[in-house]
C-alpha positions in Angstrom: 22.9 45.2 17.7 23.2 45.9 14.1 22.5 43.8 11.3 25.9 43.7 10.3 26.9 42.2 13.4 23.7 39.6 13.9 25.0 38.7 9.9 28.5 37.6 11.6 27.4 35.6 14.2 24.7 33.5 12.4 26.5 32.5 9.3 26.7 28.8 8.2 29.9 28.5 9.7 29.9 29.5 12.9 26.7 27.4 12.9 29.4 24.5 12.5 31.8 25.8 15.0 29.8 26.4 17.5 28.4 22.6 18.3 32.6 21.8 17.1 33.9 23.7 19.7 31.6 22.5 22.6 31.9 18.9 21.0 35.7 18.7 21.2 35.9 20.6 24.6 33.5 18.0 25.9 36.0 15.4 24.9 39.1 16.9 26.4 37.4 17.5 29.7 36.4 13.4 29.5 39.8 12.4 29.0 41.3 14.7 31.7 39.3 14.3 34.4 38.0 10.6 34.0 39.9 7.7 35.2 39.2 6.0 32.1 41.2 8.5 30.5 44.0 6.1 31.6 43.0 3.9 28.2 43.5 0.3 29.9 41.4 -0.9 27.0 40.8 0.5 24.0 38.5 1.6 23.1 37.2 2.3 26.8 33.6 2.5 27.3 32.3 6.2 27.5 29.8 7.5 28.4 26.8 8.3 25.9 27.1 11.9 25.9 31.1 11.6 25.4 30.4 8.8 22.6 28.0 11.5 20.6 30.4 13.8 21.1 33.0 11.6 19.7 30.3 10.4 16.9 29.6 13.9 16.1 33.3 15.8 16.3 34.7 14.3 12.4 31.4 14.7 11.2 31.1 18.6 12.5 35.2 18.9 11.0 34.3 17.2 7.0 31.1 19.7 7.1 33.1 22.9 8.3 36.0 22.0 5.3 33.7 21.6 2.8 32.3 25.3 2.5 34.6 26.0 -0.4 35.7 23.5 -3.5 38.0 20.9 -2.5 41.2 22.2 -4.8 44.3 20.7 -2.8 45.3 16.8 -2.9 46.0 17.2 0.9 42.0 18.9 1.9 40.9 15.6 -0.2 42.7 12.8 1.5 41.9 15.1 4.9 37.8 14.7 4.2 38.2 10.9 3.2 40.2 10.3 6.3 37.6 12.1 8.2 35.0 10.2 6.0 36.4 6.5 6.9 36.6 8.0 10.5 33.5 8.0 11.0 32.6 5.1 9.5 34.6 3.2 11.8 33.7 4.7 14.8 30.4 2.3 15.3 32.7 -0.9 14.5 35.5 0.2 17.2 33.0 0.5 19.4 30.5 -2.3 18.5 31.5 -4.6 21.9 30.7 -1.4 24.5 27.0 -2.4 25.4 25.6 1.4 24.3 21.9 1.4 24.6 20.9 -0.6 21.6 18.4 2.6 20.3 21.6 5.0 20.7 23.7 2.5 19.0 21.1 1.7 16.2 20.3 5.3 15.6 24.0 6.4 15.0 24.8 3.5 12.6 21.6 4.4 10.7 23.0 8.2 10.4 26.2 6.8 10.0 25.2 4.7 6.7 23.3 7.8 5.5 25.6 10.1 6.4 29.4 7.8 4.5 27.0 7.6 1.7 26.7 11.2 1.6 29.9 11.5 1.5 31.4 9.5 -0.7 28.9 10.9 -3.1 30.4 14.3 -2.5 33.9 13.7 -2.8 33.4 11.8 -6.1 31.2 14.3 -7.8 33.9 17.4 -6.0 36.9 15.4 -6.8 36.8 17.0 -10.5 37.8 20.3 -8.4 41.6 19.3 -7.6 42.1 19.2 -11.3 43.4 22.7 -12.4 42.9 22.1 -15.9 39.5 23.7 -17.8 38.5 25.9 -14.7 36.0 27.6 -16.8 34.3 24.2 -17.3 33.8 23.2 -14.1 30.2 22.8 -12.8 29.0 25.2 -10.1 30.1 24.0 -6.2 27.5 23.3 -3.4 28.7 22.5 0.0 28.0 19.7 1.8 25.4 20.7 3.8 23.8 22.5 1.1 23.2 18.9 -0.7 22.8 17.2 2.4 18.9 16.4 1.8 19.2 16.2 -1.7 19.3 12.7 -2.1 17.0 12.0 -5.5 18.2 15.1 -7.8 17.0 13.2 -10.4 13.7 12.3 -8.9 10.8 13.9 -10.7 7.9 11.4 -11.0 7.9 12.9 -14.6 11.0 14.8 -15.2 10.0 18.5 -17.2 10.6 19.2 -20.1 14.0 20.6 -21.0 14.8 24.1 -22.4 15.9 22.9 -25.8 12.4 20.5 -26.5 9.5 21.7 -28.6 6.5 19.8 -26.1 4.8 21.7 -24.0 5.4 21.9 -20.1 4.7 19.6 -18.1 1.2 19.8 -15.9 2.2 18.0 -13.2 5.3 19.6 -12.0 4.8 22.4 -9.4 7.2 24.9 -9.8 5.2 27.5 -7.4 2.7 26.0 -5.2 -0.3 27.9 -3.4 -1.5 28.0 -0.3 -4.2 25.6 -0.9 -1.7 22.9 -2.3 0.5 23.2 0.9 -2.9 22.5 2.8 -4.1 19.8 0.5 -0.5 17.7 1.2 -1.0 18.7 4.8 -4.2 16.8 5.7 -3.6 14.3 3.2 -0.5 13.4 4.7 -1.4 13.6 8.3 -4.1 11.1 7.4 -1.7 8.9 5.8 0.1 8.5 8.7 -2.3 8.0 11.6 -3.7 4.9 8.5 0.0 4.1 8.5 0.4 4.3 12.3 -2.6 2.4 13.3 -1.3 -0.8 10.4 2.2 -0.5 12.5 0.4 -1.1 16.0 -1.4 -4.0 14.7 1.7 -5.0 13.0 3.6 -5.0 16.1 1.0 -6.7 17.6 1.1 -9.5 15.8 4.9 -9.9 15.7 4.8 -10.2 19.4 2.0 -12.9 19.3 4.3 -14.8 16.4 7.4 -14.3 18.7 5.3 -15.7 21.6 5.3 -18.9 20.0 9.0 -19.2 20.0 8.9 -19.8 16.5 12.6 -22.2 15.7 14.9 -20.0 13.7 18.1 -22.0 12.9 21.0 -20.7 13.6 22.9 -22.2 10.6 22.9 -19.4 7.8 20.3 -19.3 5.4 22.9 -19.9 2.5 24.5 -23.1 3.7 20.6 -24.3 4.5 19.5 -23.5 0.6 22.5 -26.0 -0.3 21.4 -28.6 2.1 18.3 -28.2 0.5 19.3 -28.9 -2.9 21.7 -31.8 -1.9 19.6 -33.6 0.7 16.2 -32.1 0.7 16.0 -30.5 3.7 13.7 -27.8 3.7 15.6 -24.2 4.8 11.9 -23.1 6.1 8.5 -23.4 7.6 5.5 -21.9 6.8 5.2 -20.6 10.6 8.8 -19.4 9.9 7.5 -17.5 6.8 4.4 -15.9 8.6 7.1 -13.9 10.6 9.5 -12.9 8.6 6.7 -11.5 6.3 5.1 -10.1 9.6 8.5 -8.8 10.4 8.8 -7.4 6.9 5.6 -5.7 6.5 6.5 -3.8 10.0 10.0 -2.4 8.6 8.2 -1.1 5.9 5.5 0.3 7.3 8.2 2.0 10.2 10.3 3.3 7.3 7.4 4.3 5.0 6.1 6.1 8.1 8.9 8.4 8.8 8.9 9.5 5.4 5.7 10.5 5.6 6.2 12.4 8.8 9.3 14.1 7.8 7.1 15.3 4.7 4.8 16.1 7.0 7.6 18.4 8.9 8.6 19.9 6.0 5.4 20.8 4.6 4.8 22.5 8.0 8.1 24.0 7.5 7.3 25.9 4.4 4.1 26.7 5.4 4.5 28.7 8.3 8.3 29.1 9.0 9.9 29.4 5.7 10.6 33.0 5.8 13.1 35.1 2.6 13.3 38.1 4.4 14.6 36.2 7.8 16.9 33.7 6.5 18.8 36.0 3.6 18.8 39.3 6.0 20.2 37.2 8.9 23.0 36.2 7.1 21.9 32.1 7.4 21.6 31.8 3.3 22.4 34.0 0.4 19.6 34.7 -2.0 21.2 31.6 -4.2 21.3 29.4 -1.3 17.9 30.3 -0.5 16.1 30.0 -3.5 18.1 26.2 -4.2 16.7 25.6 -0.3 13.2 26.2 -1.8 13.4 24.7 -5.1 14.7 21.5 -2.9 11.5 21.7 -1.0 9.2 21.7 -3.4 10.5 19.3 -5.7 10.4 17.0 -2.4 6.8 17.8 -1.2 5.3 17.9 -5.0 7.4 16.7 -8.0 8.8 13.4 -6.0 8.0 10.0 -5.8 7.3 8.4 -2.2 9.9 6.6 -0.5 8.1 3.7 -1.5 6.1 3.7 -4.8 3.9 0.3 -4.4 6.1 -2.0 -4.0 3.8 -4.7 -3.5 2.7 -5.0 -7.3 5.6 -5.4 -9.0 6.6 -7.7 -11.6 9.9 -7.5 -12.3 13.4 -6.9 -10.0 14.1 -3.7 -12.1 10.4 -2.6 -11.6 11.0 -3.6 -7.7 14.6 -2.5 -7.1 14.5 0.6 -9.6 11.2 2.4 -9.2 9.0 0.8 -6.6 11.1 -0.3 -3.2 13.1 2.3 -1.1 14.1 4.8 -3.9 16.0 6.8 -1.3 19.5 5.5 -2.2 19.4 4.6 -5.5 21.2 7.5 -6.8 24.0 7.0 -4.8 24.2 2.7 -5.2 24.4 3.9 -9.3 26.6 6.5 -8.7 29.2 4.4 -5.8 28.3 0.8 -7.3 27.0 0.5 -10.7 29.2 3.8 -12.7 32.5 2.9 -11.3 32.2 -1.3 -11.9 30.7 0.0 -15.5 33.4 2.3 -16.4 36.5 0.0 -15.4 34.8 -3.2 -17.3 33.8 -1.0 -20.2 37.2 -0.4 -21.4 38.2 -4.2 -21.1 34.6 -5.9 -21.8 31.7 -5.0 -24.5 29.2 -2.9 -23.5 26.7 -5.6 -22.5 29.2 -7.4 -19.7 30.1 -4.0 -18.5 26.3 -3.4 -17.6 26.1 -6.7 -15.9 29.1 -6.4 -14.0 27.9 -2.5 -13.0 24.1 -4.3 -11.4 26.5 -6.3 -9.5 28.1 -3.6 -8.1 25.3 -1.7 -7.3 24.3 -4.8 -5.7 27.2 -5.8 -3.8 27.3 -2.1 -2.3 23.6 -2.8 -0.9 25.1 -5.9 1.0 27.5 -4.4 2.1 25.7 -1.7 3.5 23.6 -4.0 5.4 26.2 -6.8 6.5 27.8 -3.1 7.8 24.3 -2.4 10.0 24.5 -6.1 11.6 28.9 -6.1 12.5 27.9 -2.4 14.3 24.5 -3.4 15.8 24.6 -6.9 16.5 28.4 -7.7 16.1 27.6 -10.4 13.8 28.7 -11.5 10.4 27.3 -14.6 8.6 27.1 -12.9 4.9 23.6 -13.5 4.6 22.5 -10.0 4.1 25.1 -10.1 1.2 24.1 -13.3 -0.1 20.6 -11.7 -0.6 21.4 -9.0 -2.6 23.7 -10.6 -4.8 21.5 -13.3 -5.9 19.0 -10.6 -6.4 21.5 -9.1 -8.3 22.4 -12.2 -10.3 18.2 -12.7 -11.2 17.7 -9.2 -12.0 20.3 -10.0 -14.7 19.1 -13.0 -16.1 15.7 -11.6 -16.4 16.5 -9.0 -18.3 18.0 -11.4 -20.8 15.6 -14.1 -20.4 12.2 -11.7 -20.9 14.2 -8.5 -22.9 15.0 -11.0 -25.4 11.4 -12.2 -25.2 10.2 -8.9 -26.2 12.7 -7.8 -28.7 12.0 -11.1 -30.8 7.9 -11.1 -29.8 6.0 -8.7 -31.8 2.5 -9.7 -30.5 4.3 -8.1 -27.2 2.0 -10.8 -25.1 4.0 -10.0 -22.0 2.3 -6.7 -21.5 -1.1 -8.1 -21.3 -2.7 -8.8 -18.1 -2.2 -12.3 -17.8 1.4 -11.9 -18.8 2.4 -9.4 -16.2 0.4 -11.6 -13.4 2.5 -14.6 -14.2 5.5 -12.4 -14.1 4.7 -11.3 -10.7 3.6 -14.4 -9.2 7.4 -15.5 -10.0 9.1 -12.8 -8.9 7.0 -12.9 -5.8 8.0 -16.7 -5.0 11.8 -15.9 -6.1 11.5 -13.0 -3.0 9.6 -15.4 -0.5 12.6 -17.7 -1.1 15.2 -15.4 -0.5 13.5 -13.4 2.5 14.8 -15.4 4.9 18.1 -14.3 4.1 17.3 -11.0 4.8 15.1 -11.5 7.8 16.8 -14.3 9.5 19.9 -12.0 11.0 18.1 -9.8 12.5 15.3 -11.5 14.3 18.3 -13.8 16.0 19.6 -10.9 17.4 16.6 -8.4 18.4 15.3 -8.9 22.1 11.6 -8.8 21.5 10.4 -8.7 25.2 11.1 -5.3 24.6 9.0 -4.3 22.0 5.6 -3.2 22.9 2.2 -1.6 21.1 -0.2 0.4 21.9 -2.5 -1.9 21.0 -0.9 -4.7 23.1 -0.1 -2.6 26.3 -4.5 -2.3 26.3 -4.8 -6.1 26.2 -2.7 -6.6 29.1 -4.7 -3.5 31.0 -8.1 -5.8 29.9 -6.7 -9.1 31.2 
């Protein structure tokens, strides 16, 4: 076979049509040959290899029509039906009993994933106006910017063409050998630390749960009213030991995979990440290829962790902004805060249009997560979204309260020690107050006889 030939058959989109052919003939043999294809209900219950398929056939169509700029009304409105498609595929189908891990790991891609893509089509949408074609910024596919979620995500950006300063030391541009080994051991020893803390986490959440700790049905909302009008408390302290238990074990889950698909892709570029086999194959074009790499290393070297510390900070723009899950941040400003801004900013001053935009970041967030509880849990009690809002609300009234502090405050007190200690000793009771809202959902709805550790499964061997 000549390389001619192996060029046609691996390029990027018959890498697409491929798995879209096998998906959609997988489908059409289902509804054939199964008696459910008779639809008494809809939608019927399928089984989990159909339901991928079915998960997996709009997603394999938006990526195969997004290999070329989006320059026809009809191909946009075609890739935002596609787009809302899948999105609604977990909620159709959020009564069906799937296995809860199948169910909560195609939400999870799913929230990633309509993220992803609402992102594109808002940054491509510039493409189906004709006007000022030599303007127009270069296109990238979708699943060429699929893993580019921080593009602005340097932990210090460098220094641009047009500045005098000098280049920045701490940006690898080129790394050696020695630096992919150094981020090698240093992360696998990050996560066997990180996996051991999640064990004993666990652990301990199933010793909490034991005690059949009362979580009140009545949402955490209505219960912080109560509390204002009669004085009933909306928590106990035993209450508060596991939703910070719980908390802490999220965090270390998600920090975790983070680390491990670092990990991955550090192994990736150290031992697979061939030129001369991916361009001469036909899989990437020398342009393709050397954005690929410059993706890489910006991820394994110039980019802050998933999360940055989030356990010190003193302020909701220093948590929300730069220390706590800084995966989606670019895409909240870009869905949530930009739009709200711009359409307030021509009615509104400046300063309203701002608030009104950390709103709408905000109110994306909760929805994004009142979204993960109707598809997992088939639950709504707007808790999740009454979280993030309020956070939203306090992250605005401190910036007034303390910007205005240190615009009228030239001693600047509030960066000495004491001042920034005080600062985070309030944010940190204004989060202990609100957790529950966060937590609360979940735990009512998680079967924890399930769960199990490492550590716990040796305990019951002892006994």
């Amino acid at each position: 076979m000549s390389l001619d030939s192996r060029s046609n058959i691996f390029t990027k989109s018959n890498l697409v049509y491929t798995p879209l052919s096998i998906t959609i003939a997988h489908i059409l043999n289902f509804i054939i040959n199964s008696p459910l294809s008779t639809w008494k209900e809809f939608p019927p219950k399928l089984p989990n290899s159909v339901y991928s398929s079915v998960f997996f056939t709009p997603l394999l169509l938006f990526i195969s029509l997004t290999f070329e700029p989006i320059q026809t009304r009809k191909r946009f409105y075609t890739l935002l039906s596609l787009a809302l498609l899948i999105i609604s595929i977990p909620i159709i189908n959020r009564k069906k009993d799937y296995p809860p891990s199948l169910q909560s790991n195609f939400v999870t891609i799913n929230m990633l994933l309509s993220l992803k893509m609402a992102l594109f089509l808002k940054i491509n949408r510039t493409f189906l106006d004709q006007k000022n074609l030599d303007q127009k910024k270069e296109f990238k596919s979708f699943i060429s910017t699929l893993f580019n979620w921080r593009p602005d995500s340097y932990i210090i950006p460098p220094v641009s063409k047009n500045s005098n300063e000098k280049e920045n030391p701490s940006i690898i541009k080129s790394p050696t050998t020695s630096q992919i080994n150094k981020i090698l051991i240093n992360r696998s020893i990050i996560i066997i630390a990180k996996y051991l803390f999640l064990e004993l986490g666990v652990f301990t959440l199933l010793i909490l749960t034991n005690y059949k700790v009362e979580i009140p049905e009545k949402a955490y909302q209505i219960r912080l009213i109560e509390f204002f009008t009669n004085g009933i408390l909306p928590f106990t302290i035993s209450s508060m030991g596991l939703y910070l238990n719980f908390k802490g074990v999220i965090y270390l889950w998600l920090s975790l995979n983070y680390d491990v698909i670092t990990f991955i892709v550090a192994i990736i570029y150290r031992f697979i990440f061939c030129k001369s086999i991916l361009i001469q194959s036909g899989i990437l074009t020398p342009s393709e290829y050397a954005s690929l790499e410059e993706w890489i290393i910006t991820f394994l070297f110039n980019t802050k962790h998933l999360f940055n510390a989030p356990l010190i900070s003193s302020s909701p723009r220093e948590f929300w902004s730069i220390r706590w899950h800084l995966l989606l941040n670019e895409s909240l400003k870009e869905l949530g805060y930009l739009p709200i801004n711009n359409l307030f900013s021509t009615i509104f001053s400046k300063k309203i249009a701002n608030i009104m935009g950390v709103l709408g970041s905000f109110g994306i967030s909760g929805l994004i997560h009142e979204y993960y509880l109707i598809t997992n849990f088939n639950i709504w009690t707007g808790e999740h979204f009454f979280f993030f809002m309020t956070h939203g609300i306090i992250f605005i009234l401190w910036e007034i309260i303390f910007n205005n502090n240190n615009n009228n405050n030239k001693s600047k007190n509030e960066d000495t020690m004491i001042g920034k200690f005080l600062k985070w000793i309030l944010f940190l009771i204004i989060h202990l107050i609100l957790l529950p809202a966060l937590i609360e959902p979940s735990i009512r709805n998680l079967d924890f006889s399930d769960m199990s550790s490492s550590i716990s499964n040796l305990f019951v061997k002892e006994l």
